[in-house]
KOLVOTOR-66415 format. One record per residue: residue number from 1; x, y, z of N, C-alpha, C in turn. Coordinates in steps of 0.02 Angstrom, whole numbers, plus 50000, padded with zeros to 5 digits. Example, Ala and Ser with C-alpha at 12.3 -4.5 7.8 and 13.67 -1.06 7.14 Angstrom:
2
(pami 1,(50660,49716,50390),(50615,49775,50390),(50660,49835,50390)),
(pami 2,(50642,49888,50354),(50684,49947,50357),(50645,50002,50394)),
end
This chain:
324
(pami 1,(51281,50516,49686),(51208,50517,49685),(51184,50501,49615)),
(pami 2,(51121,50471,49610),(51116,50444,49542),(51070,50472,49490)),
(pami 3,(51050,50527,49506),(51008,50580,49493),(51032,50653,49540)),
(pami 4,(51040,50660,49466),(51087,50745,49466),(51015,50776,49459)),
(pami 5,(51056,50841,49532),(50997,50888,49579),(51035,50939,49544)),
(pami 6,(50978,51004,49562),(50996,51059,49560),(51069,51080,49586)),
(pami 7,(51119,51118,49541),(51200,51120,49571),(51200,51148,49626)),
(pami 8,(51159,51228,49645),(51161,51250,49711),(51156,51221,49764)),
(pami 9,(51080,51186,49748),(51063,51148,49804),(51125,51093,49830)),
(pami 10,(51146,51062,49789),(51205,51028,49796),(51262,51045,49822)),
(pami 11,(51276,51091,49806),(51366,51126,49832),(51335,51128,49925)),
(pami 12,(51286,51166,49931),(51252,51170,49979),(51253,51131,50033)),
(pami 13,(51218,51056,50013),(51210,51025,50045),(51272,50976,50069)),
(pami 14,(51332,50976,50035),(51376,50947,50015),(51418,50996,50078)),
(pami 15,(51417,51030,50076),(51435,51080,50125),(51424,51063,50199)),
(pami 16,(51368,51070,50196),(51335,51048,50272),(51339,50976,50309)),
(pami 17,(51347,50934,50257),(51327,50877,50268),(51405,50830,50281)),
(pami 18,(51432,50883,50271),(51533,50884,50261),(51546,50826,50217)),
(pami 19,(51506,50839,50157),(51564,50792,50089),(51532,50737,50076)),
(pami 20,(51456,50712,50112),(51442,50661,50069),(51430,50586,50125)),
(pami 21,(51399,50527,50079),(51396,50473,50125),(51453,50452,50156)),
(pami 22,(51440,50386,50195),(51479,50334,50233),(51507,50279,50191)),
(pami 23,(51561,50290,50168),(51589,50219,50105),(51562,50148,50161)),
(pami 24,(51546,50105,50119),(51511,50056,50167),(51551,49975,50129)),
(pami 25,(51558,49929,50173),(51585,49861,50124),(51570,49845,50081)),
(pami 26,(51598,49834,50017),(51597,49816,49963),(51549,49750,49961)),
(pami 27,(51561,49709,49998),(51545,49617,50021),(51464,49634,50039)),
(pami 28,(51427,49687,50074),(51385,49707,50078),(51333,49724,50037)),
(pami 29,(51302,49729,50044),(51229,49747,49990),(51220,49814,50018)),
(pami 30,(51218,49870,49974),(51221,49939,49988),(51170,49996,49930)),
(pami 31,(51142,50050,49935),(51126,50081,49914),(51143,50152,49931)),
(pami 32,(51179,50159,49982),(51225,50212,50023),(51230,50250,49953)),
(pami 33,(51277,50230,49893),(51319,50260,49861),(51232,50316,49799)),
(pami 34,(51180,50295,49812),(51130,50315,49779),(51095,50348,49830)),
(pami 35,(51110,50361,49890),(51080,50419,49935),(51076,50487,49908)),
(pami 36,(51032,50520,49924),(51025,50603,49885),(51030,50654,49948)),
(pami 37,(51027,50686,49946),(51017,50731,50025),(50989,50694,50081)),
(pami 38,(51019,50692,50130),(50965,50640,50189),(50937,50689,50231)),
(pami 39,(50881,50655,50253),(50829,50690,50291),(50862,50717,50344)),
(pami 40,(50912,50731,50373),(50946,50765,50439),(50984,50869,50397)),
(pami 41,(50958,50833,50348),(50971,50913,50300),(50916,50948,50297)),
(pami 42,(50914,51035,50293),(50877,51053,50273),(50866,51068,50219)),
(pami 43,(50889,51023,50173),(50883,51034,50102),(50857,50976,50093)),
(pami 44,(50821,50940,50128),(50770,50867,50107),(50708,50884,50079)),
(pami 45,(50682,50931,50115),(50633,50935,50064),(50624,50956,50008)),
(pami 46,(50675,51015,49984),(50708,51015,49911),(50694,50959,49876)),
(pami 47,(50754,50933,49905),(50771,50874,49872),(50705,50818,49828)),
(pami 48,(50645,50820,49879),(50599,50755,49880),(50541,50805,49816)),
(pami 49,(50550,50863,49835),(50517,50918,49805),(50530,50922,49708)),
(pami 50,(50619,50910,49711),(50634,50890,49645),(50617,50808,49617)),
(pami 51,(50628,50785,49663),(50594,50709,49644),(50532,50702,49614)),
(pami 52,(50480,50731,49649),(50427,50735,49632),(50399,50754,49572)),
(pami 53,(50441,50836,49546),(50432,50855,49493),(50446,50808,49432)),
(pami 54,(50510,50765,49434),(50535,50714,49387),(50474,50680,49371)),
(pami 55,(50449,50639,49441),(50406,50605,49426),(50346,50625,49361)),
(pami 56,(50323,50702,49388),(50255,50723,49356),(50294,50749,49282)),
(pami 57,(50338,50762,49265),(50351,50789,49209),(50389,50722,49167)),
(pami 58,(50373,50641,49187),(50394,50615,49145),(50308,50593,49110)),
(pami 59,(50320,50572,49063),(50268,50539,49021),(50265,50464,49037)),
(pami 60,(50182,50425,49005),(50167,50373,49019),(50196,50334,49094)),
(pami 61,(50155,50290,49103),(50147,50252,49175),(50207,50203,49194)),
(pami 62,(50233,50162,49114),(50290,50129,49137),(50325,50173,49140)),
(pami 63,(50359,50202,49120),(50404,50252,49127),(50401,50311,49198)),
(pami 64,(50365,50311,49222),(50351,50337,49273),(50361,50303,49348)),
(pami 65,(50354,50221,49326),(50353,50173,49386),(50436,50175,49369)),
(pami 66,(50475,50174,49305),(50539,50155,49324),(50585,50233,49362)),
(pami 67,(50539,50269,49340),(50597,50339,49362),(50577,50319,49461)),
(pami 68,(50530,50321,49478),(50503,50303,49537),(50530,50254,49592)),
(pami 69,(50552,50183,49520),(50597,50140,49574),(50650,50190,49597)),
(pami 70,(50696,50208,49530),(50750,50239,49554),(50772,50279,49631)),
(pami 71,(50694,50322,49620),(50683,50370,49686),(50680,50325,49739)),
(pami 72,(50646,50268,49763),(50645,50221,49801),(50714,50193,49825)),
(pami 73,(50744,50168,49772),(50829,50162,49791),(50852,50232,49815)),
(pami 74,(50866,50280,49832),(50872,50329,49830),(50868,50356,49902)),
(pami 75,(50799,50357,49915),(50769,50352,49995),(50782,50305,50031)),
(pami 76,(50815,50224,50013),(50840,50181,50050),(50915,50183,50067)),
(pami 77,(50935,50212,50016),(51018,50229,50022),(51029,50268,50094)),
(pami 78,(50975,50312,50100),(50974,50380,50131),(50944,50354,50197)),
(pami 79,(50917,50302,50198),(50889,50281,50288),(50971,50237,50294)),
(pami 80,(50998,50204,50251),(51067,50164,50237),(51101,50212,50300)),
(pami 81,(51101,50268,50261),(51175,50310,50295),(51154,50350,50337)),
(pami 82,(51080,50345,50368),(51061,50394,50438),(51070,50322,50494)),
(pami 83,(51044,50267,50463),(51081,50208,50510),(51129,50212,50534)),
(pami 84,(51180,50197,50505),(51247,50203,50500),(51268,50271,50546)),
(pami 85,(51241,50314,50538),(51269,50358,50581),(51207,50362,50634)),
(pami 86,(51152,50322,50662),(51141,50300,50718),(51095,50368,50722)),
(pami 87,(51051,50397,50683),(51001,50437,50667),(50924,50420,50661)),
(pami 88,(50920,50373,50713),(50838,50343,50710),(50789,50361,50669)),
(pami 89,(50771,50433,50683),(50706,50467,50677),(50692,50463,50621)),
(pami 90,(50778,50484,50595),(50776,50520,50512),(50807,50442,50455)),
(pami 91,(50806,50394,50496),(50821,50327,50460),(50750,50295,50442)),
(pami 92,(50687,50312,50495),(50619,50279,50472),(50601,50332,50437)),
(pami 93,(50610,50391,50449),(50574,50431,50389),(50607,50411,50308)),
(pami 94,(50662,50420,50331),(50675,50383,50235),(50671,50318,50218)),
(pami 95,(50651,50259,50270),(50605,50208,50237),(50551,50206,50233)),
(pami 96,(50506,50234,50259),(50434,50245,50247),(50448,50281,50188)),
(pami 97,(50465,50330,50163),(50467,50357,50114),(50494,50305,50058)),
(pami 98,(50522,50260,50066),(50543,50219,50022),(50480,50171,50002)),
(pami 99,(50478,50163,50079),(50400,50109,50046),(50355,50135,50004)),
(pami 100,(50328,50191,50019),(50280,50221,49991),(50281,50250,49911)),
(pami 101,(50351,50258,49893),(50374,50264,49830),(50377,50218,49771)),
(pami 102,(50414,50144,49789),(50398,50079,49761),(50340,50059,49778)),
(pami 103,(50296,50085,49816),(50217,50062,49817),(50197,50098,49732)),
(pami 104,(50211,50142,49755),(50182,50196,49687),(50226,50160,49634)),
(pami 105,(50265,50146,49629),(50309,50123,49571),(50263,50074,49535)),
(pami 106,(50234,50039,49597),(50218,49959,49560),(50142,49972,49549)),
(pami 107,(50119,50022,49585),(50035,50043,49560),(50045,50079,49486)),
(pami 108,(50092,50108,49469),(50129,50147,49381),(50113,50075,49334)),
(pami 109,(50156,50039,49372),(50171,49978,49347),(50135,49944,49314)),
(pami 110,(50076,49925,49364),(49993,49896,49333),(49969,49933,49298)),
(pami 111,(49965,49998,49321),(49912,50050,49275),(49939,50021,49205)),
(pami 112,(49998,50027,49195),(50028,50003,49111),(50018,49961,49098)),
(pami 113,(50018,49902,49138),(50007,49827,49117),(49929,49816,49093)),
(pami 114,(49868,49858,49134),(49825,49838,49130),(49799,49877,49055)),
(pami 115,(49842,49926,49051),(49805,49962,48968),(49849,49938,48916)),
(pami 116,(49897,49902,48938),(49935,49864,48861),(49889,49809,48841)),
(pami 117,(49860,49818,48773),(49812,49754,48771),(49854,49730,48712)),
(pami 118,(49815,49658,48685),(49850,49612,48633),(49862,49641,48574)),
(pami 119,(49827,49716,48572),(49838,49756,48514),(49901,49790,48510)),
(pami 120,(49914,49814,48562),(49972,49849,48574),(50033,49817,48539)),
(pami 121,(50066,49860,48492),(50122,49821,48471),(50190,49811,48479)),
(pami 122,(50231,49771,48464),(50272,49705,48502),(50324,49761,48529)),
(pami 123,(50350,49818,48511),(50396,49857,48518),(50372,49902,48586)),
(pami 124,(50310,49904,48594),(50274,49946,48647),(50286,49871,48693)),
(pami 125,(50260,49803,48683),(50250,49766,48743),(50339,49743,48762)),
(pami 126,(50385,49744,48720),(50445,49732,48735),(50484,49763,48797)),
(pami 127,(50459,49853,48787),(50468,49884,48810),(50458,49896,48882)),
(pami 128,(50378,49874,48890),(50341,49856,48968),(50389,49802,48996)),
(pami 129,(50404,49752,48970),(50440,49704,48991),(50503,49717,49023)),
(pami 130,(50525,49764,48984),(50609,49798,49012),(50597,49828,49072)),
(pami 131,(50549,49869,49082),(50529,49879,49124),(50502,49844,49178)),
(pami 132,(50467,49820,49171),(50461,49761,49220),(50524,49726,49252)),
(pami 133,(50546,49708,49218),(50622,49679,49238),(50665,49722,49280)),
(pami 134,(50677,49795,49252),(50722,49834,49278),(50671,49847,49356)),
(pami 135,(50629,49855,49372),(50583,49879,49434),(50622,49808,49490)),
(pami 136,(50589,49739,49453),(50600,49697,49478),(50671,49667,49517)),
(pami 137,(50713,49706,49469),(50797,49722,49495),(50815,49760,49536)),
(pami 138,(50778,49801,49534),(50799,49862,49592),(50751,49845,49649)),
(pami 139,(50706,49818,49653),(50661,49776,49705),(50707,49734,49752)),
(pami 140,(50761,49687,49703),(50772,49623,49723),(50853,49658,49770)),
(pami 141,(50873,49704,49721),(50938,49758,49760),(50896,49789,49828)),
(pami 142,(50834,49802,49823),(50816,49838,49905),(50776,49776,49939)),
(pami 143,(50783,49717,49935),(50772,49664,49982),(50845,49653,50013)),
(pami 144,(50885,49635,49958),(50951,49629,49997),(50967,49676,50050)),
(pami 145,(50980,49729,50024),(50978,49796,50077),(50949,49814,50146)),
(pami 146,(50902,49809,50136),(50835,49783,50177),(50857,49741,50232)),
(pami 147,(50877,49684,50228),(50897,49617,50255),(50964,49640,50301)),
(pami 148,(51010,49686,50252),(51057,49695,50299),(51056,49734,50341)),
(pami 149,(51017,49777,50325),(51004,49830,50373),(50979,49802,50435)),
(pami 150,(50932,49722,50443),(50902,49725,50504),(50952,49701,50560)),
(pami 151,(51002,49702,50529),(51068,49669,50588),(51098,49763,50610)),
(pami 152,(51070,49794,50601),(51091,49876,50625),(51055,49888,50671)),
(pami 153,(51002,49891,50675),(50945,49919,50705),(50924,49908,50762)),
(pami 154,(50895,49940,50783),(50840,49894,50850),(50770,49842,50832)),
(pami 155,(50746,49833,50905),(50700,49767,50887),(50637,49799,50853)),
(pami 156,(50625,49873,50864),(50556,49892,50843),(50559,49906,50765)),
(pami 157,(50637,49931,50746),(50636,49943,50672),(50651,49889,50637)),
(pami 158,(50665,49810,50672),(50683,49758,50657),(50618,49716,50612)),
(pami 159,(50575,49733,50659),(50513,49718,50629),(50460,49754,50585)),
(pami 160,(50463,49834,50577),(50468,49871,50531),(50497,49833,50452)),
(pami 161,(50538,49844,50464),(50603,49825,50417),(50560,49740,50381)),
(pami 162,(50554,49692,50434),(50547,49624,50425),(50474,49634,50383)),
(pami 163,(50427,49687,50404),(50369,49687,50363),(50355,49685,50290)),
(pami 164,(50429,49739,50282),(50420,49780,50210),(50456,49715,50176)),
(pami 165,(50505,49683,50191),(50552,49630,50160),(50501,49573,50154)),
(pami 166,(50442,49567,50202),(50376,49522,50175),(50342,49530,50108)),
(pami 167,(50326,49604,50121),(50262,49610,50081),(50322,49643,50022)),
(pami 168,(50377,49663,50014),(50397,49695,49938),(50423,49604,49907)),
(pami 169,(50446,49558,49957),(50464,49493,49919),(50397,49461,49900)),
(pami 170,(50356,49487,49913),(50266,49436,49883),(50275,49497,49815)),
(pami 171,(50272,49559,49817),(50276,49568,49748),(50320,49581,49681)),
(pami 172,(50389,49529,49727),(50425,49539,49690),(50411,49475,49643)),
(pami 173,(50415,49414,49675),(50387,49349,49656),(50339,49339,49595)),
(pami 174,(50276,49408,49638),(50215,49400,49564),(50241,49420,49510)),
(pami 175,(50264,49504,49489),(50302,49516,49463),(50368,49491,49421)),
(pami 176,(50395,49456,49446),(50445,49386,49412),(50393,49340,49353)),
(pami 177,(50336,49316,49395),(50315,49255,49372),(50260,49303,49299)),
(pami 178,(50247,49352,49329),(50199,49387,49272),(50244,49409,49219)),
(pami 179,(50312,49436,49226),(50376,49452,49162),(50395,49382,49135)),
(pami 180,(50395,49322,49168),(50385,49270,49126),(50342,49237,49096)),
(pami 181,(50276,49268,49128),(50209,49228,49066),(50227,49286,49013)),
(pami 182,(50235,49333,49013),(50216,49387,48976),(50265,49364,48908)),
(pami 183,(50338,49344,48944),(50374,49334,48898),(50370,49276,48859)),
(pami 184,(50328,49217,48875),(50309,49158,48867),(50244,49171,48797)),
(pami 185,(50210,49211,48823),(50143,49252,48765),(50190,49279,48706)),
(pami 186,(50224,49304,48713),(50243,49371,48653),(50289,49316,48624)),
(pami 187,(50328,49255,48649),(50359,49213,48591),(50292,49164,48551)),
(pami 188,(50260,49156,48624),(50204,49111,48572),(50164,49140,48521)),
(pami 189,(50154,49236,48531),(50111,49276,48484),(50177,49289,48426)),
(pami 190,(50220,49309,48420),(50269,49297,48380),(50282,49232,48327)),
(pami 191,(50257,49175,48372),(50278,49105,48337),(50208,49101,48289)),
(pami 192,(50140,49133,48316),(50080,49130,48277),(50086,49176,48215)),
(pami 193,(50110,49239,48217),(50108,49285,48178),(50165,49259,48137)),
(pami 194,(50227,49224,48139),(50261,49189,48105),(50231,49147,48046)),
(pami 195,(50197,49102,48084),(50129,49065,48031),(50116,49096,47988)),
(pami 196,(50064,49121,48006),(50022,49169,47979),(50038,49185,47923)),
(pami 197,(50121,49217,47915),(50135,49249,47864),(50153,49185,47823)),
(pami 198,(50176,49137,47821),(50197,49087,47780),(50146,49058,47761)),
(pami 199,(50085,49040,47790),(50023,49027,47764),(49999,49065,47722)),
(pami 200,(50004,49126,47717),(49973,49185,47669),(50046,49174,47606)),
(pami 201,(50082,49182,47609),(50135,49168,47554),(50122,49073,47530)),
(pami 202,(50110,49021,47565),(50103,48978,47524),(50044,48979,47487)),
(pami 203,(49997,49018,47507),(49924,49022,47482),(49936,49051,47406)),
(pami 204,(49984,49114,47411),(49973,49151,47362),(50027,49106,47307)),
(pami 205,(50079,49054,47334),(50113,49020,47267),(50080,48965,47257)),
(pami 206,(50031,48940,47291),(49978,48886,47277),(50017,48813,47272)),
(pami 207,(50052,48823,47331),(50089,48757,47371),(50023,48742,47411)),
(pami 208,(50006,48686,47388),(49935,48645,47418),(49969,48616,47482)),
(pami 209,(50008,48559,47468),(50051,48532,47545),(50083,48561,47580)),
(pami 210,(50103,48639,47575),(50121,48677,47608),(50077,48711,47648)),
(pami 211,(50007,48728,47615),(49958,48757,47634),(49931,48702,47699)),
(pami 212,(49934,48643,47688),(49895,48582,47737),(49960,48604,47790)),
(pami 213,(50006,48574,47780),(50045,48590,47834),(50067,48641,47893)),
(pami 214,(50063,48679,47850),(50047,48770,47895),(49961,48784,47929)),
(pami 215,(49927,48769,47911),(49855,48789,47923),(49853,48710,47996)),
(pami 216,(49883,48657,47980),(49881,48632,48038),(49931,48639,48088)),
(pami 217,(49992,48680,48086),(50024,48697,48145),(50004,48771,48168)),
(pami 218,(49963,48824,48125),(49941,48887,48133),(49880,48853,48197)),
(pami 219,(49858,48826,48167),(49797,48784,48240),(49825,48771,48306)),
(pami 220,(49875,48737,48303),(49907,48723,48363),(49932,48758,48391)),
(pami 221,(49963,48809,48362),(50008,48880,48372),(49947,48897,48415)),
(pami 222,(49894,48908,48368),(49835,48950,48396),(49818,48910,48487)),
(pami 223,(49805,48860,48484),(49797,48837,48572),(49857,48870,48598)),
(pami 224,(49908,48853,48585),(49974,48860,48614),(49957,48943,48641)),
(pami 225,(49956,48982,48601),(49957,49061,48592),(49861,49060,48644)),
(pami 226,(49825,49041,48647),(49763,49056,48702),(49780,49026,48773)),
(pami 227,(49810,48966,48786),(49834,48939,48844),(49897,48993,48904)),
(pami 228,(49912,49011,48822),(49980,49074,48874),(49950,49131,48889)),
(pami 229,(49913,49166,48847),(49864,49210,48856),(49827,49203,48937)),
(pami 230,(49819,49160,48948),(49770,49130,49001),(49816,49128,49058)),
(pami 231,(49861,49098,49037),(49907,49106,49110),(49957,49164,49110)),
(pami 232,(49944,49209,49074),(49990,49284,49084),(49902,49336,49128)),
(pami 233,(49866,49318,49100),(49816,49347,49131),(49806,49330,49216)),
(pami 234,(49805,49240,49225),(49818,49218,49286),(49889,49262,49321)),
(pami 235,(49938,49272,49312),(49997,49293,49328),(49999,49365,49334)),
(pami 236,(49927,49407,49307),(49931,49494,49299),(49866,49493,49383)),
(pami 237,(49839,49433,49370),(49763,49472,49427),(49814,49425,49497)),
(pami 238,(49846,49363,49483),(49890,49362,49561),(49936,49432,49585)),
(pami 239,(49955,49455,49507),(50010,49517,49561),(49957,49580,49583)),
(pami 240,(49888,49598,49554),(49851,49605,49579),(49818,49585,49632)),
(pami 241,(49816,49534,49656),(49778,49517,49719),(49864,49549,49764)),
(pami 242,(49915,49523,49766),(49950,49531,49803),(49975,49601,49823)),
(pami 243,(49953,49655,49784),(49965,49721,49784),(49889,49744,49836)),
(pami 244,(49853,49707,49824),(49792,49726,49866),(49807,49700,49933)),
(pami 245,(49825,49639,49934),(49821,49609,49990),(49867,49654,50031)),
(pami 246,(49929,49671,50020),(49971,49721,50057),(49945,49758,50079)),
(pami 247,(49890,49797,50035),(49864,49877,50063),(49841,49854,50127)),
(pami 248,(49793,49801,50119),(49730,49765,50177),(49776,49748,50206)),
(pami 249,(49825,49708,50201),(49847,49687,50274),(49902,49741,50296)),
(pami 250,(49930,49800,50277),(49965,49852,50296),(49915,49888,50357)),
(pami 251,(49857,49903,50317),(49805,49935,50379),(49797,49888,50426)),
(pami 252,(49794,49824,50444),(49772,49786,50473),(49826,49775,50529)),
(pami 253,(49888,49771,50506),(49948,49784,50539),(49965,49847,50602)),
(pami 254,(49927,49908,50544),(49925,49966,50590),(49864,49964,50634)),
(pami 255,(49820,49923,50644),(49764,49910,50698),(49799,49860,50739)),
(pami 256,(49829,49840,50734),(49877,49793,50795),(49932,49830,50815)),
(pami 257,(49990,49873,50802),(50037,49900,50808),(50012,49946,50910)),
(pami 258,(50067,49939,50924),(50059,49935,51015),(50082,50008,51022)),
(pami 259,(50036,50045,51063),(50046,50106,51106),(50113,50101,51151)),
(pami 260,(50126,50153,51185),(50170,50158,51242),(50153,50138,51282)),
(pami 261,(50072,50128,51317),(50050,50057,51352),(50044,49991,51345)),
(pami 262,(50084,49971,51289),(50092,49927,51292),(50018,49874,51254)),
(pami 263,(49974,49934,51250),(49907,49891,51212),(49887,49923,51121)),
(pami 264,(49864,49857,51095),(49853,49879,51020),(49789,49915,50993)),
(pami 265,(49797,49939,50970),(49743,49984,50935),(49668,49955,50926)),
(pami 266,(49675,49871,50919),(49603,49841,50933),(49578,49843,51007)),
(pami 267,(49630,49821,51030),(49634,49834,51119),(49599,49874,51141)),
(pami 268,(49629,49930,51110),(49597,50018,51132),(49529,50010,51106)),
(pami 269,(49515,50006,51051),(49451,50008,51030),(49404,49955,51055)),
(pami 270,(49414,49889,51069),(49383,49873,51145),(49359,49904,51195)),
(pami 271,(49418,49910,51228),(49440,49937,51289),(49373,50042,51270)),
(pami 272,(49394,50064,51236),(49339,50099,51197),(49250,50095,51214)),
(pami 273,(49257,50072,51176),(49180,50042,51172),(49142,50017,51242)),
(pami 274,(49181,49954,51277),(49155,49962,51345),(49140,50013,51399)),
(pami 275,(49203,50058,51373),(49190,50124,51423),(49139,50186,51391)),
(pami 276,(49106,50173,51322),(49066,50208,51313),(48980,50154,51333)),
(pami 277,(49003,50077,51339),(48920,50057,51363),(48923,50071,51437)),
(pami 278,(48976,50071,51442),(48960,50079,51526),(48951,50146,51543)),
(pami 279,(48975,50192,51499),(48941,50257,51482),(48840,50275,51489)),
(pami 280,(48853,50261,51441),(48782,50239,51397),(48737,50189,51458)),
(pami 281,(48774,50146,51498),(48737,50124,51556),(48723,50151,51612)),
(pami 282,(48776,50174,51632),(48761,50241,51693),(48718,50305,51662)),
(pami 283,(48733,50337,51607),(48672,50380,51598),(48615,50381,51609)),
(pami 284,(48589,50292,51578),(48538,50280,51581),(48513,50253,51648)),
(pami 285,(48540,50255,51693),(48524,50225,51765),(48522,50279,51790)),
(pami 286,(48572,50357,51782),(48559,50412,51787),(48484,50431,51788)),
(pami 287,(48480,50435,51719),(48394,50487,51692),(48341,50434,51710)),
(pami 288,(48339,50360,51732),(48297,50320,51767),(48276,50364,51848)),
(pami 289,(48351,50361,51871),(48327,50402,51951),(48309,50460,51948)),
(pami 290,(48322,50514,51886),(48276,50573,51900),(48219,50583,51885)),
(pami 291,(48196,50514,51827),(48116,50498,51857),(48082,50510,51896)),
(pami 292,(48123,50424,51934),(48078,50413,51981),(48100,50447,52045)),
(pami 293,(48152,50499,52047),(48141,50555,52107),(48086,50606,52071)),
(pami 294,(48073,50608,52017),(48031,50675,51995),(47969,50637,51994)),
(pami 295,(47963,50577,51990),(47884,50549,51999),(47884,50555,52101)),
(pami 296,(47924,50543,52113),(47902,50551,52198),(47886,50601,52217)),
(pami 297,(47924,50667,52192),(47920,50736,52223),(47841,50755,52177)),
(pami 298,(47815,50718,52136),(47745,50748,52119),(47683,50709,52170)),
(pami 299,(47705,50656,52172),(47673,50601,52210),(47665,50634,52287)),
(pami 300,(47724,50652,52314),(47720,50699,52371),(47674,50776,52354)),
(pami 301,(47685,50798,52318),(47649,50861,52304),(47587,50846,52307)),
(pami 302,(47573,50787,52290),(47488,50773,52268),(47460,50764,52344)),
(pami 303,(47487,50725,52375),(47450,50721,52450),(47428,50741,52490)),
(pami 304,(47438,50810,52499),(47414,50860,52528),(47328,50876,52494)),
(pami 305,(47338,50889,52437),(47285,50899,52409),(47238,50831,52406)),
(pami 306,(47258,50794,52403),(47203,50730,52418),(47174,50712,52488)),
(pami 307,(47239,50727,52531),(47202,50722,52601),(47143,50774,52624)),
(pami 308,(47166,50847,52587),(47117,50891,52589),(47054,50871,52556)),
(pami 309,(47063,50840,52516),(46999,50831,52475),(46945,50777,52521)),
(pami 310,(46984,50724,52550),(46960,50685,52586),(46910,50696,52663)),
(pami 311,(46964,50763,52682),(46929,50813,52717),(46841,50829,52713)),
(pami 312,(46865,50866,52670),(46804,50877,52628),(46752,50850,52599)),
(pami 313,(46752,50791,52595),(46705,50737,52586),(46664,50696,52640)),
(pami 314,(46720,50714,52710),(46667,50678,52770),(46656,50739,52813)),
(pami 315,(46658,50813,52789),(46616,50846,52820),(46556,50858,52791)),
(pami 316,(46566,50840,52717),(46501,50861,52682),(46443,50782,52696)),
(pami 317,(46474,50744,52729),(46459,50674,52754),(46414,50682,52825)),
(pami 318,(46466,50728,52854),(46441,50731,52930),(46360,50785,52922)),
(pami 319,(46376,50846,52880),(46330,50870,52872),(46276,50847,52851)),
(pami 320,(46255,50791,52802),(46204,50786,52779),(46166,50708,52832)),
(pami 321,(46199,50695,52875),(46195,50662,52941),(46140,50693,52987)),
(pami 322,(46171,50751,52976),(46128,50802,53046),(46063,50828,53017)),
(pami 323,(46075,50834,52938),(45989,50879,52911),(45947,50836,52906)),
(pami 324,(45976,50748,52929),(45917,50681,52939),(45880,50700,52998)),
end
C-alpha cells in the first residue's frame, strides 16, 4: 500500500481481508499493488476517513492536488481488486470514489495555477510544474488501468468506465498542453531576465555596441516572452473550459442515464409533466362541472319562486279587471 495507515487498523484489516490484494500480470497495467483497505471491509471507512485527514492537514493547493492524485490511484487499485474478485457493488463504489477524488485533484490543481502569477518566483513556478507533471502521470497510469479494466466487467460498468476514460483523457491532454506552454514561458521569461542582466552590466562598463546589441535582442526576447504568455494563458482557460465542460456534461449524462424501465430521466420528466397537464386538465374540467351543476341547482331553486311570482301578477291582473 502506498500510504502507510494507522498499524492497528492495518494488522486488522490484513487479518480479515486474509493477507492482502490479488498479484495481477505484470504485462498489464495495474494499480492493485496501491489498493488500501477495499470497500468489502469494515475498515473502509477508516481508511477514506484517514485519507481525508492527509488531505486537510497538508498545506497549499498544489500540494494538496498531488497528495489527492495519489488517493485516486489508491481507490482505483481497490475497484482493481473488488473486480477481480467479481464484487460489483463494492468495485463502482471505489471508482466513483476515484472519480471524484482526481476531480478534486485537478480543481487543487487550478486553484494553484490560477494564483501563481508572473510574480511568483521561478522556484515556486518550477515547482507547480512538477506537479503538474506528476498529476498528469498518475492520470495517464489510471487511463491505462481504466481501459483494462473494461475487458472485466459488464456492459453497464463498461460504459461507466468508457465515460470516465473520456472525460479524464480531455483533461489529461489540456493539462499536457498547459505544462508545455508553461514550460515554453518560464524558458522564454528566463531567456528575458538573462538579457536584462547583461544589458545592465554592459551599461554599467559602457560597451556602447554591446549595449545596441543587447537592447535589440532584449526587444525581441520581449515579443517572444508576451506571445508565450498568451498562449500559456490560451492553454490555462482551455483546461478550464474542459474541467467545466465535464461537470455540464457529467449532469447531463445523469439526465439521460435509464431506469429499470428502461426510460431516461428526460423521458420521465416528459412523461412527468404531461401527466401533471392532463392533471391540471381534468381538474379544470372538474371545477367547470361543479359550476355549472351549482349554476343549475340555483337556476332550479329560482323557479319556483318566479312561477309564484307570476302567479301573482295575473291575479292582481284578474282583480283589477273586475273593479272595471
Amino acid at each position: 500500500m502506498k500510504m502507510k495507515k494507522l498499524a492497528i487498523i492495518m494488522a486488522l484489516a490484513v487479518a480479515i481481508s486474509g493477507g492482502g490484494v490479488k498479484a495481477f500480470a505484470e504485462d498489464t497495467a495495474s494499480l492493485a499493488a496501491e489498493a488500501g483497505i477495499t470497500p468489502d471491509s469494515i475498515f473502509y471507512s477508516v481508511d477514506t476517513a484517514i485519507d481525508s485527514l492527509k488531505v486537510t492537514f497538508t498545506t497549499g493547493d498544489a500540494d494538496k492536488a498531488e497528495v489527492l492524485a495519489g488517493i485516486a490511484e489508491e481507490r482505483l487499485g481497490e475497484s482493481e481488486v473488488m473486480t477481480e474478485e467479481g464484487k460489483t457493488e463494492e468495485a463502482q463504489e471505489a471508482l466513483d470514489s476515484y472519480n471524484n477524488t482526481i476531480e478534486e485533484a485537478q480543481d487543487k490543481l487550478e486553484a494553484a495555477e490560477t494564483e501563481a502569477k508572473d510574480e511568483t518566483n521561478k522556484s515556486d513556478l518550477e515547482d507547480l510544474q512538477k506537479v503538474e507533471e506528476a498529476v498528469a502521470a498518475k492520470q495517464q497510469k489510471s487511463l491505462d488501468v481504466l481501459k483494462a479494466l473494461q475487458d472485466k466487467v459488464g456492459e453497464n460498468a463498461k460504459e461507466k468506465i468508457a465515460a470516465v476514460i473520456e472525460m479524464q483523457t480531455a483533461k489529461k491532454e489540456a493539462v499536457a498542453n498547459m505544462v508545455k506552454e508553461r514550460h515554453e514561458y518560464n524558458e522564454a521569461k528566463q531567456q528575458y531576465n538573462t538579457l536584462k542582466e547583461q544589458l545592465e552590466a554592459a551599461k554599467k562598463a559602457g560597451d556602447a555596441e554591446a549595449i545596441a546589441k543587447l537592447e535589440a535582442e532584449l526587444k525581441a526576447q520581449e515579443q517572444v516572452l508576451a506571445t508565450s504568455k498568451e498562449e500559456l494563458q490560451k492553454a490555462v482557460e482551455a483546461k478550464k473550459a474542459v474541467n467545466k465542460e465535464s461537470k455540464v456534461g457529467g449532469a447531463n449524462k445523469e439526465d439521460k442515464k435509464e431506469d429499470n424501465t428502461g426510460i431516461t430521466k428526460e423521458e420521465n420528466k416528459e412523461v412527468n409533466q404531461d401527466k401533471k397537464n392532463e392533471t391540471d386538465q381534468s381538474q379544470t374540467k372538474k371545477e367547470e362541472k361543479v359550476k355549472e351543476t351549482k349554476k343549475a341547482e340555483e337556476t332550479k331553486k329560482a323557479e319556483p319562486a318566479k312561477k309564484t311570482e307570476n302567479t301573482g301578477k295575473t291575479e292582481n291582473a284578474g282583480n283589477g279587471n273586475g273593479k272595471k
